[in-house]
N, C-alpha and C positions, 0 to 999 in steps of 0.2 A: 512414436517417439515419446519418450516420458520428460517433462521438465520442470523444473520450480524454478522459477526468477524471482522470488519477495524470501530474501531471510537479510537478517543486517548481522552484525560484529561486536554488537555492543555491550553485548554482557561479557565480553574479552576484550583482546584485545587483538594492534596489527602483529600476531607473530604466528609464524608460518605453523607452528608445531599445533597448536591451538588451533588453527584454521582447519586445517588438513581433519579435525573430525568432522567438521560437515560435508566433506567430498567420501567419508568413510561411510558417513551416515547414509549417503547420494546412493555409496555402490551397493551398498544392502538391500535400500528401495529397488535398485533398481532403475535408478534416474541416468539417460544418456546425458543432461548438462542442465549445470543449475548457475543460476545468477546473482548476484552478491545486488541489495540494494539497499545501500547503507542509505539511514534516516537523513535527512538534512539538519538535526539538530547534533548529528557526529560534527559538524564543520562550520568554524569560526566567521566563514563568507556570509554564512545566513543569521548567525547572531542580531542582526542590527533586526530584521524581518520579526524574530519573534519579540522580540524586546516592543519591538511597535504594535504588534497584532494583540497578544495576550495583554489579559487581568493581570495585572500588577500589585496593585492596592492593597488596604489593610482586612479586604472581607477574606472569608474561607478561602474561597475559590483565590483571590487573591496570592496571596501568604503560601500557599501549595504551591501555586504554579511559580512562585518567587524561589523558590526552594526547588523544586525540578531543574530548574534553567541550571540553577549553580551544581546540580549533582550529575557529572560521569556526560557533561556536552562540550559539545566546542573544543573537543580534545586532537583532531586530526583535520589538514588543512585539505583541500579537495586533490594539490601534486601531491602528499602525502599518499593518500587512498590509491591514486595511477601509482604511483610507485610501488606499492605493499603487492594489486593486485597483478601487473608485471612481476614482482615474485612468485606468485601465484600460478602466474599460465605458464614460466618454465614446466612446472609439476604438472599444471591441467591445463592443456592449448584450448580448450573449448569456455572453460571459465567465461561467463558476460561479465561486464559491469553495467551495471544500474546505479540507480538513485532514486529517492521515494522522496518527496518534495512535499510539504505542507502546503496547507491552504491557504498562503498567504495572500494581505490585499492588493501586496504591491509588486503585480506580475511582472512589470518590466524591470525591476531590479532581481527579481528570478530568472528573465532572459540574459538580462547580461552579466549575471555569475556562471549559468548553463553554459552557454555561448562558446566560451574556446575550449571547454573539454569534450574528447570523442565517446559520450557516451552509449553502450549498444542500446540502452531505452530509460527512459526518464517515466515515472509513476506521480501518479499526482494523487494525495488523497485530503479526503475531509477530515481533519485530524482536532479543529476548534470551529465552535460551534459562537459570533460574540465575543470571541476569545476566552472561549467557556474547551478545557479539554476535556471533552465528554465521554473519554473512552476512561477516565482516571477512576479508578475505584474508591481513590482516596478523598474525592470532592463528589463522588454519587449523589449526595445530596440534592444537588442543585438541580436534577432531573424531577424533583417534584413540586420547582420553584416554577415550570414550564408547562404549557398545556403542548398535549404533544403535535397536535397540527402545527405548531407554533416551527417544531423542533424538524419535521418534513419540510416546512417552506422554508425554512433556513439552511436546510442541508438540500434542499435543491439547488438554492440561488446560488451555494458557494459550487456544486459542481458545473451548472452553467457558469460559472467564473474561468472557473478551470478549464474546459470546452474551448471558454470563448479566447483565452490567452494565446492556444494554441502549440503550449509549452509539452503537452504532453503526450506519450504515448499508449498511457494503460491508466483507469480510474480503480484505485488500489482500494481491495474490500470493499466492494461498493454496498450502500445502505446497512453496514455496520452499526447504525443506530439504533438496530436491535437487541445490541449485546449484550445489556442490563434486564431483557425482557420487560420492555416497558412496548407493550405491543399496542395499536393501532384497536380504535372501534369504530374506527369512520373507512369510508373508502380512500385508499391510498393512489388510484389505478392514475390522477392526473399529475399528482408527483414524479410516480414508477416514468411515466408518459414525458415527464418532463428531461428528467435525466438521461433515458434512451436515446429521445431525440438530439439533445445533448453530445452526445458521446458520437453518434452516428454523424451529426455534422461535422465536429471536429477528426474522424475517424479513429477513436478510442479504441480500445480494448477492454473488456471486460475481463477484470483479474478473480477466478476462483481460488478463494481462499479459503483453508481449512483452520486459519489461526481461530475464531471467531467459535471450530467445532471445538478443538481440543483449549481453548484459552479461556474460555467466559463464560459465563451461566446460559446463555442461548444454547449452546452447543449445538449451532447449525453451520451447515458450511456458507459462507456469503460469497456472493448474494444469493439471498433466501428466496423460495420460489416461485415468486409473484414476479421480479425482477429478473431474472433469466429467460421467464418466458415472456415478459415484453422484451429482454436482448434478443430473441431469437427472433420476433416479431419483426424488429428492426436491420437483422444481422448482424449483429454486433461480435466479431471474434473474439474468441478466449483465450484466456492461458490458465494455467494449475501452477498453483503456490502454498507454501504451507507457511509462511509467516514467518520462519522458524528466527526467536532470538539466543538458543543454544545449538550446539553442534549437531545434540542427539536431533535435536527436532525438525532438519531438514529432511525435505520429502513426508512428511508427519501426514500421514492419511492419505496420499495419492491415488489408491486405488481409488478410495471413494470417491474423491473427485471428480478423476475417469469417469466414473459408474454415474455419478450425479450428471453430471456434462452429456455424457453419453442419452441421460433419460431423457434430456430436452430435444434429443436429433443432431448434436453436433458431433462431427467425426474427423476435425479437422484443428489444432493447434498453433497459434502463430510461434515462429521462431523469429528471434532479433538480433542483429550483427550489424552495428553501427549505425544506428538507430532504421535499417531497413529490414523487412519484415517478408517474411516468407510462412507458406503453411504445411505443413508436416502432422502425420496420420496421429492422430487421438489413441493411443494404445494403454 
């Protein structure tokens, strides 16, 4: 079975015509069903969350992220989203929804926005780093304000955050903090060690993501291969995602995925349908 569960909406909008090319894109790949996981910065319920987490201030990093917040967020409320995507399954009955949820501090105010919506799976990823958004091209800079062991123990502690909440059910692009190729001369292996663990207790998923080949100067698929093969170590299950924030770009790379997934020894895919999880052949 082929799947992508990680693309969001955001560079459109909620209208059915506009949507319909990423299910168009789907049938080209090749993909039997793909999953909508709009960011949590689409919806005005988590507004308060980033307002508290993130740099605000007058420094760079500041002033940037002051200016993100107010650009194209908070624009659809979470019945909004069920409503759009119920338009949606009349045309595609297999449609999931998801949601990719930030790394926020304050988990329990993430449970109880979660809580009364039936989502088929909830993604959790490390998105701020300090409240440093580390994947921003536009504030890069501040990656040479940091020594990078620095930037490993900090993005481990927040996915044992995430772990420990218990909120999730997939750790989205995992070690994506390669994407500026700001690569590692030390050994990483009790980080790698840390986050598996991590993930295995809370019973995670490991999300293969292709945004990371086709999106940023790394151009590898994440997680890169030091970390799949401690998931594999640990069993940690997968899934295949390509990230996609345009139509064209769902299913973006799949095969490879497969192929890459496939090279570790996995033959096996979890599928999601109301946040319960079943596994279905790696093709």
């Amino acid at each position: 079975m082929k799947l992508d569960y990680h693309m969001h909406f955001e560079k459109g909008s909620y209208d059915e015509d506009w949507a319909e090319g990423f299910f168009e894109a789907a049938k080209q790949r090749g993909l039997d069903e793909i999953g909508i996981s709009e960011h949590s910065h689409t919806f005005p319920e988590f507004q308060e969350l980033y307002y508290h987490d993130l740099i605000l201030d007058d420094s760079f990093i500041g002033k940037f992220q002051q200016k993100w917040l107010k650009s194209n967020k908070f624009k659809y409320t979470l019945d909004d989203y069920f409503r759009f995507m119920e338009k949606l399954r009349k045309r595609h009955p297999n449609v999931r929804t998801g949601i990719e949820v930030c790394n926020f501090q304050q988990q329990d105010k993430v449970h109880d926005i979660l809580k009364d919506y039936p989502f088929d799976y909830v993604i959790g990823s490390v998105h701020f780093l300090r409240g440093w958004a580390y994947d921003s091209s536009e504030i890069k800079a501040e990656w040479d304000r940091h020594p990078l062991e620095d930037i490993y123990e900090w993005y481990a502690e927040e996915v044992e955050k995430l772990a420990e909440s218990g909120e999730y059910d997939v750790l989205g692009h995992p070690f994506n903090i390669r994407l500026f190729k700001y690569l590692p001369d030390f050994d990483v292996t009790p980080y790698l060690e840390r986050v598996a663990r991590a993930m295995a207790k809370a019973k995670m998923v490991v999300d293969i993501n292709t945004g990371t080949y086709y999106r940023y100067p790394i151009q590898e698929i994440s997680p890169y291969p030091d970390f799949l093969r401690m998931a594999r170590k640990y069993d940690l299950p997968i899934i295949t995602t390509s990230d996609a924030h345009k139509p064209e770009d769902c299913g973006a790379y799949n095969a490879e995925a497969v192929a890459y997934a496939k090279s570790f020894g996995y033959t096996e895919l979890v599928h999601f349908e109301q946040r319960r999880r079943t596994f279905v052949k790696l093709e």
